[in-house]
C-alpha positions in Angstrom: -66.6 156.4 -168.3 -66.1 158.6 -171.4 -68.3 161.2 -170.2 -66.7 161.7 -166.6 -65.4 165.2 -167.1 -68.0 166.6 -170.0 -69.5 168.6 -167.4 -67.7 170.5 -165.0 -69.2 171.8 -162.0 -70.6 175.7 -162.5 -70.3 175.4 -165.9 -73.6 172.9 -167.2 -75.6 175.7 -168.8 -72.5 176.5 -171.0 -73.3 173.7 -173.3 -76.7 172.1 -171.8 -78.9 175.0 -172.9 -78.3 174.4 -176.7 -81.1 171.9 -176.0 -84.6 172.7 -176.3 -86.0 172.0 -172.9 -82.7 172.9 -171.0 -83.0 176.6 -170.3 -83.4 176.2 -166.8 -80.3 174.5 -166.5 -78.6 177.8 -167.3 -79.4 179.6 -163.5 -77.8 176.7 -161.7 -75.2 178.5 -159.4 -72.2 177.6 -158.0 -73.6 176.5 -154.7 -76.5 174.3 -156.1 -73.9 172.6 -158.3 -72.0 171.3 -155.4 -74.6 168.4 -155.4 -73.4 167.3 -158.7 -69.8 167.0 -157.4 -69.4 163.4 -157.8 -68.1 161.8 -161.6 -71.4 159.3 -161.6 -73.9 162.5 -160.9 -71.8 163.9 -163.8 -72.0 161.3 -165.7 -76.3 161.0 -165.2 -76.5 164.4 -166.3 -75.3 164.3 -169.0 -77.3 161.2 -170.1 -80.2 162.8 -168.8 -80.1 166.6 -170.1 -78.1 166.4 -173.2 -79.0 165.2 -176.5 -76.6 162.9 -178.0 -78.3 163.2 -181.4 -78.2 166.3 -181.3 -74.8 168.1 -183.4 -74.9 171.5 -181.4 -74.8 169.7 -177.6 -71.9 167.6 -179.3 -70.0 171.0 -180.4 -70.6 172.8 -177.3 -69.2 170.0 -175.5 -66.3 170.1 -177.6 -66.0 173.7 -177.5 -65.8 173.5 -173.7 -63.2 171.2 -173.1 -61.1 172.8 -175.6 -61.4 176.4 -173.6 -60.6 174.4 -170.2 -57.6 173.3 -171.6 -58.8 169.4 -171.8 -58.0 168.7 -175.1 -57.7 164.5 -174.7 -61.5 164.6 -173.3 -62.5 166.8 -176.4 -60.9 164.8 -178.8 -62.6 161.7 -177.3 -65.9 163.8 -177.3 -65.1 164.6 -181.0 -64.4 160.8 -181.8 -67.6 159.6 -179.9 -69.9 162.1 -181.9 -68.1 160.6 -185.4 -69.1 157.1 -184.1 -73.3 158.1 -183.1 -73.2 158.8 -187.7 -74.0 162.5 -186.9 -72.2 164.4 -189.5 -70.8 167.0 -188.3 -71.4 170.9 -189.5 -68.4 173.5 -189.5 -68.6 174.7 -185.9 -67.3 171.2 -184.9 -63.9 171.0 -186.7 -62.2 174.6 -185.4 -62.6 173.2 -181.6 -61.8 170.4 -182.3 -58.6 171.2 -184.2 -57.6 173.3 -181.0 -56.7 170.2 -179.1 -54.8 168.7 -181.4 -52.3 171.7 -181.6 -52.8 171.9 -178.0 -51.3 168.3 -177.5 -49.1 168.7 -180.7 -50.8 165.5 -182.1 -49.8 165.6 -185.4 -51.3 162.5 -186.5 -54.6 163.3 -185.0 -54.5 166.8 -186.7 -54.1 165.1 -190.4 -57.3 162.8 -189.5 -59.2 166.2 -188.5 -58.2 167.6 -191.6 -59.2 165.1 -194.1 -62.6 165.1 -192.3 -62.8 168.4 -192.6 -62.6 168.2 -196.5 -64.4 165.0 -196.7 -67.2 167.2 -195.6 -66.1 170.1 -197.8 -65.1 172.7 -194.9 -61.5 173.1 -195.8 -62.0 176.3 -197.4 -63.8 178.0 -194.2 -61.8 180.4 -193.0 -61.7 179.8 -189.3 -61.5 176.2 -190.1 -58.4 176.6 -192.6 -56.2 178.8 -190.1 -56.9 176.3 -187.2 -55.4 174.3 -189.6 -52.5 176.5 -190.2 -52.3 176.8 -186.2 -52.1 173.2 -186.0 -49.1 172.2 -188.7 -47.4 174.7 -187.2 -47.5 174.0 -183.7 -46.3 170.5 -184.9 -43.4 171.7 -186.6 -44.5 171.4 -190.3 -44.1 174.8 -191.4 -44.2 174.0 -195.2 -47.8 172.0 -194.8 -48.9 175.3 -192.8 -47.8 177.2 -195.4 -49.3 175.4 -198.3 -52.2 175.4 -197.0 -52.1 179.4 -196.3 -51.0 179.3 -200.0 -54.1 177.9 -201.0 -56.8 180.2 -199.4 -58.5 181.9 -202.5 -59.7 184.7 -200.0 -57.5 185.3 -196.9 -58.9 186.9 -193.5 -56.9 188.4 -190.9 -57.2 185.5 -188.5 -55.2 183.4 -191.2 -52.4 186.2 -191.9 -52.2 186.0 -187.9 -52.1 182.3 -187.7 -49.5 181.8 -190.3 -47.3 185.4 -189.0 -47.6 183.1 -185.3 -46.6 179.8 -187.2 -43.5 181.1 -188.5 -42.7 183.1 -185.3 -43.6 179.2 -183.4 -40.8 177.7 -185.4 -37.8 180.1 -184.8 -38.6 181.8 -188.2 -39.1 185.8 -187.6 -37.7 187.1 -190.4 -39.8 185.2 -192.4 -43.2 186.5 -190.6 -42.1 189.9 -191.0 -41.5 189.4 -194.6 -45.2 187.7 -194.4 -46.6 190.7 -192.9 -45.2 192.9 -196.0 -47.1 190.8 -198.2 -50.2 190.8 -196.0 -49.9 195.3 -196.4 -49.6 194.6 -200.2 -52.6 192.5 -200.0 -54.5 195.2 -197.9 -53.9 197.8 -200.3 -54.9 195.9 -203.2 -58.4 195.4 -201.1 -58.7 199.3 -199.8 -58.3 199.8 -204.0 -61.2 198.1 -204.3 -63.0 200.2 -201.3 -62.8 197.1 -199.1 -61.7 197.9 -195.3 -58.1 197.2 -194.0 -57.7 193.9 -191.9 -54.4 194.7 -190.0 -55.8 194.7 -186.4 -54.6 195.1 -183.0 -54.1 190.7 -182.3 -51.9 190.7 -185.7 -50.0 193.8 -184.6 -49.1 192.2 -180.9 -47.7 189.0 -183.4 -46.0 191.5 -185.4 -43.9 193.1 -182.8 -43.3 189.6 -181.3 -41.6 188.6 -184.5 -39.5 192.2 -183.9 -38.5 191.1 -180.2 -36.8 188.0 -181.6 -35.5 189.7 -184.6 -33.7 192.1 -182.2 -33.1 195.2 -185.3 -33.8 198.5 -183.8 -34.7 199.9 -187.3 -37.4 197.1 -187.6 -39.0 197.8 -184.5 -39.4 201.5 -184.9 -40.8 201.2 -188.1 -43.3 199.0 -187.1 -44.2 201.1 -184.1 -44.5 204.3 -186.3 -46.9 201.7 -188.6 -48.9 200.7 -185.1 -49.5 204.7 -184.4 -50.4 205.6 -187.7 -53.0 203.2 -188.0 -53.9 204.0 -184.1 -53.5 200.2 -182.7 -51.2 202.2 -180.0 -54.0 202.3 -177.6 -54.4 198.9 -178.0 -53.2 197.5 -174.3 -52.0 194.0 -176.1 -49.5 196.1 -178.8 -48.3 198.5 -175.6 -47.3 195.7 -173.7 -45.3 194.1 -176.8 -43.7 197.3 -177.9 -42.0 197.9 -174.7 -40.8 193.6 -174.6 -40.0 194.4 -178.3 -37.9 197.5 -177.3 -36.3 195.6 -174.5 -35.1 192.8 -176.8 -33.2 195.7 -178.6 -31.3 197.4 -175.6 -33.7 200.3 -175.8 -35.1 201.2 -172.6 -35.7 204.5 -172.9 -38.2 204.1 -176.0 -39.5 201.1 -173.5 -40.4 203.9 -171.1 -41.7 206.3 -173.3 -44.2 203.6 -174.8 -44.9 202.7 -171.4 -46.0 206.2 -170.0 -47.6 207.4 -173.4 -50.4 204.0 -172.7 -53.3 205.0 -171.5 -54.6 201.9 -170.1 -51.4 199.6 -168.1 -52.4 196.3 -166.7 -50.1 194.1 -164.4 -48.2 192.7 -167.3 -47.6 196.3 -168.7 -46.0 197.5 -164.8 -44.1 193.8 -164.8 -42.5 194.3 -168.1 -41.3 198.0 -167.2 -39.8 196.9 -164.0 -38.1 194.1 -165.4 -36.9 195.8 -168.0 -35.2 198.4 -165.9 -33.7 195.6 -163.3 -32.6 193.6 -166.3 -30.5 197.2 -167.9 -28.9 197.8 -164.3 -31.7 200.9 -163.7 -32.2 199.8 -160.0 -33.4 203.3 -158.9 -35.6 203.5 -162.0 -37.1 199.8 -161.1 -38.2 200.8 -158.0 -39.7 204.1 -158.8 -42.1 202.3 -161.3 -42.7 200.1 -158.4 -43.3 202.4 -155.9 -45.8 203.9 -158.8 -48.1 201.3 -159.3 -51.8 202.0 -159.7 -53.1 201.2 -156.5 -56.0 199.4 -158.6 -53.5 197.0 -159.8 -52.6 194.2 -157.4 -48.9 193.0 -157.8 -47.8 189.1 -158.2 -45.0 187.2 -158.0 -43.2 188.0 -161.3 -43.6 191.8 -159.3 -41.5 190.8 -156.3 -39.1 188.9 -158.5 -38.5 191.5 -160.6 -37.7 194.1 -157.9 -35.6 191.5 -156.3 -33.8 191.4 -158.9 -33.1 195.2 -158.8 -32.0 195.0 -155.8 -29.5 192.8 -156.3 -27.7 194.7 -159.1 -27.9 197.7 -157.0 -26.8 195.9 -153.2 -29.8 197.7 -152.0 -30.1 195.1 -149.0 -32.5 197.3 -147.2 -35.3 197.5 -149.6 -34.6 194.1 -150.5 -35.3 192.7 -146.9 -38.6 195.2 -147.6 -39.5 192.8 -149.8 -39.0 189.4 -148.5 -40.9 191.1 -146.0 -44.0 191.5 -148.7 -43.0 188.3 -149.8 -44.0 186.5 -146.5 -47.3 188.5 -146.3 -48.5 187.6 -149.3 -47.2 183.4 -148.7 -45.1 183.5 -152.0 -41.8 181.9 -150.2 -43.4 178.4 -151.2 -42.8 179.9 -155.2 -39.5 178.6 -156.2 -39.0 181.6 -158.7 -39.6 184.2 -155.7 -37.8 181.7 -153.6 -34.4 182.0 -156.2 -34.6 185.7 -156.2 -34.4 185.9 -152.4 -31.4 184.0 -152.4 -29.8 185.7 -155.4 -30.6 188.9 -154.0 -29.5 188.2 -150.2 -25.9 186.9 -152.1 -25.6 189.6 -154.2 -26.4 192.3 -151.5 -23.5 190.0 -149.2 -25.6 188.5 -147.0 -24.2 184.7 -148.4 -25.6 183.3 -144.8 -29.4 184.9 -144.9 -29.5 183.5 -148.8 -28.7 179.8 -147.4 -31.2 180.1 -144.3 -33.7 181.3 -147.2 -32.7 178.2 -149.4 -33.1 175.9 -146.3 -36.8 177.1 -145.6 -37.8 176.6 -149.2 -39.5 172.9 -149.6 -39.6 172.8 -153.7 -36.0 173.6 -155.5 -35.7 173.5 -159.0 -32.3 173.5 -160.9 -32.0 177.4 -160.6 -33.1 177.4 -156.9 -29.7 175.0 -156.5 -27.4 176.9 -158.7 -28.4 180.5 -157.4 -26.7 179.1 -154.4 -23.7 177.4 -155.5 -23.4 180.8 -157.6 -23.8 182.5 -153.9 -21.2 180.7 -152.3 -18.7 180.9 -155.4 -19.0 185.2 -155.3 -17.9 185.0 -151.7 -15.1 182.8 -152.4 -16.9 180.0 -150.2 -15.8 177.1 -153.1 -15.9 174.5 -150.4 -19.4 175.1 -149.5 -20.4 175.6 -152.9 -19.1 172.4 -153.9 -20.8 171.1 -151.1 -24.2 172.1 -152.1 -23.8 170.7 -155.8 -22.9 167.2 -154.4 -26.2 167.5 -152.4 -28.3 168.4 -155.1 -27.1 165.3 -157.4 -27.6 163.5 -154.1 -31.1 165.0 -153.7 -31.6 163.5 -157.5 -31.7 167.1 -159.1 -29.8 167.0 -162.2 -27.5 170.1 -162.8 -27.2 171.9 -166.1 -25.1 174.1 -167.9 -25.3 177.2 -165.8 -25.2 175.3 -162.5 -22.1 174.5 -163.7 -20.6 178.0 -164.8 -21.3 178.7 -161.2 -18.9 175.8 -160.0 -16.3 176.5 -161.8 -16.6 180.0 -161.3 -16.5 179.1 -157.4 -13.5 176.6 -157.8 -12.0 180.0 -160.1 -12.8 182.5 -157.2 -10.7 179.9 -154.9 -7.7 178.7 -156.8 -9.1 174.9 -156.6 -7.7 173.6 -159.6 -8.0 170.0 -159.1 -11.9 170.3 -158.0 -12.2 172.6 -160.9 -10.6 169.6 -163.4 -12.7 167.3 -161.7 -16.3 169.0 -162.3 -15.3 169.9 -165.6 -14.4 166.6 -166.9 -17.8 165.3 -165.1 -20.1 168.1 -167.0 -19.1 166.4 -169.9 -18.6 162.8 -169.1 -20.9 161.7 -166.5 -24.0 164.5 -167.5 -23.3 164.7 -171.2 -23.1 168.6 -171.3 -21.1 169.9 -174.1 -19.4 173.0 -172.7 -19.6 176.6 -173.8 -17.5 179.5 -174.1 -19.0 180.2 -170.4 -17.2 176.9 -169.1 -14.0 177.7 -170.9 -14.1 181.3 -169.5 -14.1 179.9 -165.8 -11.3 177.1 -166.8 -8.8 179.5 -168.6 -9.3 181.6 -166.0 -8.7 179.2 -162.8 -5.5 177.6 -164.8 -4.4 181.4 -165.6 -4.4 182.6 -161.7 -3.2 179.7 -160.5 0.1 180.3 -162.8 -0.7 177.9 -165.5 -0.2 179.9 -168.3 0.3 177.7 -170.9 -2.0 175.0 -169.6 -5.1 178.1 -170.1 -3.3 179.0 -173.9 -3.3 175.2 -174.5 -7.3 174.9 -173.8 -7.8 178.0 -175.2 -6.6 176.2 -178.7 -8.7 173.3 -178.3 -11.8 174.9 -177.7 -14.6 173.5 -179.6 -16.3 176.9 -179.7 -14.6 179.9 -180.8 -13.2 182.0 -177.9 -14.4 185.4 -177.2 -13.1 188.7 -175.4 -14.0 186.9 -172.1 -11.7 183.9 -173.3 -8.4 186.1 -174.0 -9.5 188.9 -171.1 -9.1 186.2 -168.9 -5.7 185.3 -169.7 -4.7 188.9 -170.5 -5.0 189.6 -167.0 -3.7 185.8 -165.7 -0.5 187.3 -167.7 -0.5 190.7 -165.7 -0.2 188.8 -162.4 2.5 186.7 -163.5 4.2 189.1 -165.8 4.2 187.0 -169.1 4.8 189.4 -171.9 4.8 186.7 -174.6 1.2 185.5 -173.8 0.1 188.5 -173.1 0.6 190.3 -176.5 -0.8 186.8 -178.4 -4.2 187.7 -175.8 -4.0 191.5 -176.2 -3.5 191.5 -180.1 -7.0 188.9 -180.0 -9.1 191.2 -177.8 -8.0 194.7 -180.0 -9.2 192.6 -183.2 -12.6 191.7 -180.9 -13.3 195.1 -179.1 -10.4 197.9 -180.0 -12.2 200.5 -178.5 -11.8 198.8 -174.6 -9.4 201.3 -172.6 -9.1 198.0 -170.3 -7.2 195.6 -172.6 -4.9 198.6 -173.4 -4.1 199.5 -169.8 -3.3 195.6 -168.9 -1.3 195.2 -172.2 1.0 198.8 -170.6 1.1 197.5 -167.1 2.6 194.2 -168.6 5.4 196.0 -170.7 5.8 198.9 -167.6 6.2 195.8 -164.9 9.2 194.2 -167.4 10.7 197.6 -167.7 9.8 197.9 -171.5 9.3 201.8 -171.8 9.1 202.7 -175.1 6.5 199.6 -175.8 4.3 201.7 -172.7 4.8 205.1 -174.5 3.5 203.2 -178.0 0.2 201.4 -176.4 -0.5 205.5 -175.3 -0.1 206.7 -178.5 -2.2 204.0 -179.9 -5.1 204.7 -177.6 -5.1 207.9 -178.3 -5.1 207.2 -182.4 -8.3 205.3 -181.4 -9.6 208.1 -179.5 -10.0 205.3 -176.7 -11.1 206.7 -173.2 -10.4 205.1 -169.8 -13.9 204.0 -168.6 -15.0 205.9 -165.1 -14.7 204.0 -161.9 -17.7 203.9 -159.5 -19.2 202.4 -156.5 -21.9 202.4 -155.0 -23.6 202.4 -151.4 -26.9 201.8 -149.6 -27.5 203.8 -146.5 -31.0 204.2 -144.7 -32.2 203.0 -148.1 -31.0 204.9 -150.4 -28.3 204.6 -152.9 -25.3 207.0 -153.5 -23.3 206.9 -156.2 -19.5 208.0 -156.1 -17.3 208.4 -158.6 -13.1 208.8 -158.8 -12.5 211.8 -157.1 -15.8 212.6 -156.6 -16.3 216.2 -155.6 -20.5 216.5 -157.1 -21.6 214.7 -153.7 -22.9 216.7 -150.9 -20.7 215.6 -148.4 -18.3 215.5 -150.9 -16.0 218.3 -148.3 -16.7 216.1 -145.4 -16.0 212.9 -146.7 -12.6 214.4 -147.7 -11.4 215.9 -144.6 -12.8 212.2 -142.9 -10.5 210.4 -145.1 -7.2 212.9 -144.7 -7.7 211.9 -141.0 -8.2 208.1 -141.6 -5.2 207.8 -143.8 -3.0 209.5 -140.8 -4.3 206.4 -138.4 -3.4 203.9 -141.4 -0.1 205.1 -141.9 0.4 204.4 -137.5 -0.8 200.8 -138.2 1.7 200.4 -141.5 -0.2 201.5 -144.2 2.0 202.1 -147.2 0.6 202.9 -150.6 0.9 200.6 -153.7 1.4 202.5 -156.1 2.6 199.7 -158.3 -1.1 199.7 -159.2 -1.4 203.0 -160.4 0.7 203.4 -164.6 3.5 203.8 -164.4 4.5 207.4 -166.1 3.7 209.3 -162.9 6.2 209.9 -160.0 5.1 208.1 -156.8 3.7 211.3 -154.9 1.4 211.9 -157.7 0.4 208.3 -157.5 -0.5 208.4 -153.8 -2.9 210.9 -154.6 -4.4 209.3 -157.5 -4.9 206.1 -155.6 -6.3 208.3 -152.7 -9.4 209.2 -155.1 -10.3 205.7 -156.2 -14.5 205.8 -155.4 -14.4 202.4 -153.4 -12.1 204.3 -150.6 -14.9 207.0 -150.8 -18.0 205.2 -150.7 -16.4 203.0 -147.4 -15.4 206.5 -145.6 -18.9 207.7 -146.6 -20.7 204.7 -145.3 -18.2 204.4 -141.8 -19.2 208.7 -141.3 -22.8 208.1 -141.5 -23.6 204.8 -139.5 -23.3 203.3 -136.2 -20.4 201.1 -135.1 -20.8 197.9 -135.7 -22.8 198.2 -138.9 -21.5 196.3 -141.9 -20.7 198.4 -145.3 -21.8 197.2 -148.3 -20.1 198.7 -151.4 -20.9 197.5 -155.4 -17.9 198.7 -157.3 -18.3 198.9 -161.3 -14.2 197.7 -162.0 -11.6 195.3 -160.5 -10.6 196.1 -157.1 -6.9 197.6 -157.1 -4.0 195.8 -154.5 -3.7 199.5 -152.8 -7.7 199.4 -152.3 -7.8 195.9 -151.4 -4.8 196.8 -148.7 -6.5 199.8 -147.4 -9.8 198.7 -146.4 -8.4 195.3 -144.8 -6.2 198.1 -142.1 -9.8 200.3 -142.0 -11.5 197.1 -140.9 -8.6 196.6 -138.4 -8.6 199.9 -137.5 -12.5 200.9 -137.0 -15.5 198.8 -135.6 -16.9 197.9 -138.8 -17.2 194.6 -141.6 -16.9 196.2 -144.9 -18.2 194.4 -148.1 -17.1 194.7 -151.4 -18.8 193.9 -154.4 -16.7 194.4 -157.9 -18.0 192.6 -160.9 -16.4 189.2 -160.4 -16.9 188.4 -157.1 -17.4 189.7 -153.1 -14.8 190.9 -150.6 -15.8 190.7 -146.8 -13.4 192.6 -144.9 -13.2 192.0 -141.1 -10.3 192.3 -138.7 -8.2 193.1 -140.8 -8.3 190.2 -143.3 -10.4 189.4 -146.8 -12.7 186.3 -147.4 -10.9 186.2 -150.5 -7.6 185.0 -149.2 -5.6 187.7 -150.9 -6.5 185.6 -154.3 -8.1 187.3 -156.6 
């Protein structure tokens, strides 16, 4: 039957009382409409309480579909109504427009419209930037346009529509420049003492067109534009200004817009949280968080979001506070809170709570399946990551291009340069995915540590994307480990034309000529940072304890155990020494004598944030340290003797990959 879901239970009086007689209709409650559950009790009210000659009970019929979101069933209502003769009157055509652009019917759309001008409705306003809604949400920008073109009298619904058409089809710049000429227009009208149209719905499209534009120039003018004409209370242009913002790497305008709005609903509190989890601001995050109005009741995208800062900070306390939440509120069946608990229990390096998390979730998607592969890669568990992808394509779950950056980068992490040939070869052969800089990244960088240098240069050449700093990084520091000057210099001279202000190239490039015994080249890459006025980038790690999160830096003296923690590790380093600890300072430059370099390496903020962490908790309990660089050989060393030496598992996190210490050995194999 046609009519089988016209009426939808609850909701009869929302079109039945356009009748004359049907007014009572319009107290039926929820409860008495249970009796009407059934599609032939549907289908015999509406034959019995609507009139079908009747235009208005046709419209409102349409009009409700198209709000529930059944567009099919209104355009079949709308094609029934054309077949009864009634002609229809220019309330019919905007609903019924709707669910063509809802469906993207294209064809559909261009039968509306020459309807709609048969019958000489073209020119209404809401009917004309339905229209313009319509061609655009089909793709055919230039018939949305003409169309705009040829509105004699333009309203602000139809600047909006066509600002949202062009923003719809990957065109910002273009809406921005359409919302210069809509100002021009407005000040041609406020000439002629007509009132402004630029309202709050066009600003939120606006700012949308900024987000994707990403110019921090663009947005602020824009914003000054939204306060002048006080649309900044407006909850809809808050909550865009801040994504806006965000788009452009400014977070602290984010916040300010943020706290300056009066009104915050739950998109406003999800956006600021994500926003400072997304930037690294873990601490931040979780204060806005923990600052929630109490009237505003937190969802899933919530718990993701501080998830997520959890996992860039290793905060593995607060995170299990969470799963905790996540539990109570039965959100471990959503596979987007379900991914964030694994990436999170990963990240934090708890690898073996993230796959007991995986296990219990009964919907993956593809992210679900590669956040754990990724998992397993960071630890430098390739085999079980390698595992899991071949029961995932077993499991008929098609990977994609970031499932397999996380393979490679596993097969990278463990030196497994034939399984790292294989997968590559299969992206591209067997799943038709072109690879991307991302791929060739992981490639040149398992071929580079596994000591085939000229292999990684080789691939590098053939690329069918152009290589970026990651690229020649990659095999800058594959030519440190195996003391290749020639390579090196062709990498280093790419990655000062890319970035020359990166202390990190420079120091590799030195350590290369220093380790070949070529002086004078070291002396020259000083001078030449120092021309450049390039500064060594700060170390720092970081550690959770009782739920908080310290922060230590190289030599850290600002901490307030900063005394104890010194005097601790003078008394460690005498126990080492008993158990064969000798310093390598063929990590540290090379222009220092070797009693200077002990000390320097004794300052490195990993060492301090692992003595911190071993003074203030009980034996047994694991460490977990995020560390901002590359962990050093003498630092790598040192903590495998303190795990030897002292009742504790000590994780590292730098910003390739994990290091689980324990007994005195590494996951990583000593290969990294």
């Amino acid at each position: 039957m046609p009519f089988k879901r016209y009426v939808e239970i609850g909701r009869v009086a929302a079109f039945v009382n356009y009748g004359k007689d049907y007014g009572r209709l319009g107290v039926i409650d929820q409860n008495r409409s249970r009796q009407f559950s059934t599609n032939s009790n549907i289908t015999t009210l509406f034959n019995k309480y609507v009139d079908k000659t009747d235009v208005f009970s046709w419209n409102s019929i349409i009009a409700e579909l198209a709000r529930s979101g059944d567009s099919v069933e209104a355009l079949k209502a709308f094609s029934f109504m054309r077949k009864s003769t009634l002609k229809p009157n220019r309330t019919t055509f905007p609903c019924a427009i709707k669910s063509c652009s809802a469906l993207c019917d294209l064809n559909s759309g261009k039968q509306t419209h020459q309807q709609a001008f048969v019958f000489g409705y073209v020119s209404n306003l809401f009917i004309s930037s339905a229209l313009i809604d319509m061609y655009s949400k089909c793709g055919e920008l230039g018939d949305a346009r003409n169309l705009f073109d040829e509105i004699p009298q333009r309203n602000v619904v139809s600047w909006t529509s066509m600002i949202n058409g062009y923003i719809q089809n990957d065109s910002a710049r273009e809406a921005l420049l359409l919302f210069k000429e809509m100002l021009l227009e407005e000040d041609a009208r406020s000439s002629m003492e007509e009132e402004g149209f630029v309202d709050g719905v066009a600003m939120v499209s606006v700012l949308a067109a900024c987000s994707r534009v990403c110019e921090k120039n663009v947005t602020r003018g824009v914003h000054g534009f939204v306060i002048k004409r006080g649309l900044d209370e407006v909850l809809g242009v808050g909550n865009t200004l801040i994504d806006a913002y965000a788009k452009c790497g400014m977070v602290e305008f984010c916040r300010r817009v943020f706290d300056e709005m009066n009104e915050k609903d739950l998109i406003s509190w999800n956006s600021m949280i994500a926003v400072c989890a997304q930037y690294g601001l873990a601490d931040e995050a979780m204060n806005v968080f923990r600052s929630m109005d109490m009237n505003v009741v937190y969802n899933a995208v919530t718990l993701s979001s501080v998830l997520l800062a959890c996992s860039h900070s290793g905060a593995l306390r607060i995170g299990k506070g969470i799963h905790g939440q996540v539990v109570k509120m039965n959100l471990e069946s959503n596979v987007f809170v379900g991914t964030s608990i694994i990436d999170m229990y990963c990240k934090c390096g708890s690898v073996n709570t993230g796959r007991r998390a995986f296990n219990r979730m009964n919907d993956k998607n593809v992210k679900s399946w590669s956040a754990m592969i990724a998992g397993y890669g960071m630890h430098g568990q390739a085999r079980e990551a390698l595992k899991v992808i071949s029961q995932m394509i077993q499991d008929g779950v098609k990977p994609n291009s970031i499932t397999f950056v996380s393979v490679l980068s596993a097969c990278c992490h463990a030196g497994l340069v034939d399984e790292g040939w294989h997968w590559f070869c299969a992206m591209q052969h067997r799943f038709n995915i072109n690879p991307t800089v991302e791929h060739y990244g992981c490639m040149v960088d398992l071929l580079g540590r596994a000591g085939y240098l000229k292999r990684a240069y080789n691939l590098i050449v053939e690329m069918r994307v152009r290589p970026d700093f990651v690229i020649w990084s990659s095999l800058l520091a594959s030519c440190r480990i195996h003391k290749n000057v020639e390579l090196g210099e062709i990498a280093a001279r790419k990655l000062f034309e890319l970035d020359s202000s990166n202390s990190g190239y420079y120091a590799l490039l030195s350590n290369i000529y220093a380790e070949s015994g070529r002086w004078e080249d070291v002396k020259r890459m000083r001078i030449i940072m120092k021309q450049h006025g390039v500064v060594k980038s700060p170390g720092f790690s970081l550690v959770e304890l009782k739920g908080s999160v310290h922060i230590f830096l190289a030599g850290d003296r600002q901490h307030p155990q900063h005394e104890k923690i010194h005097a601790y590790f003078e008394e460690l380093i005498v126990k080492l020494q008993a158990v064969g600890y000798v310093p390598s300072v063929s990590s540290v430059l090379h222009d220092v004598d070797d009693e200077e370099k002990e000390i320097v390496l004794q300052i490195h903020s990993e060492k301090l944030a692992v003595v911190f962490g071993i003074m203030n908790s009980l034996p047994g309990t694991t460490i977990q340290v995020i560390k901002n660089l590359r962990t050093c050989a003498d630092c790598h060393t040192m903590i495998k003797l303190i795990s030897k030496i002292m009742d504790h598992e000590i994780v590292i996190r730098d910003p390739k990959r994990f290091h689980r210490f324990s007994k005195g050995t590494c996951s990583c194999g000593d290969y990294w």
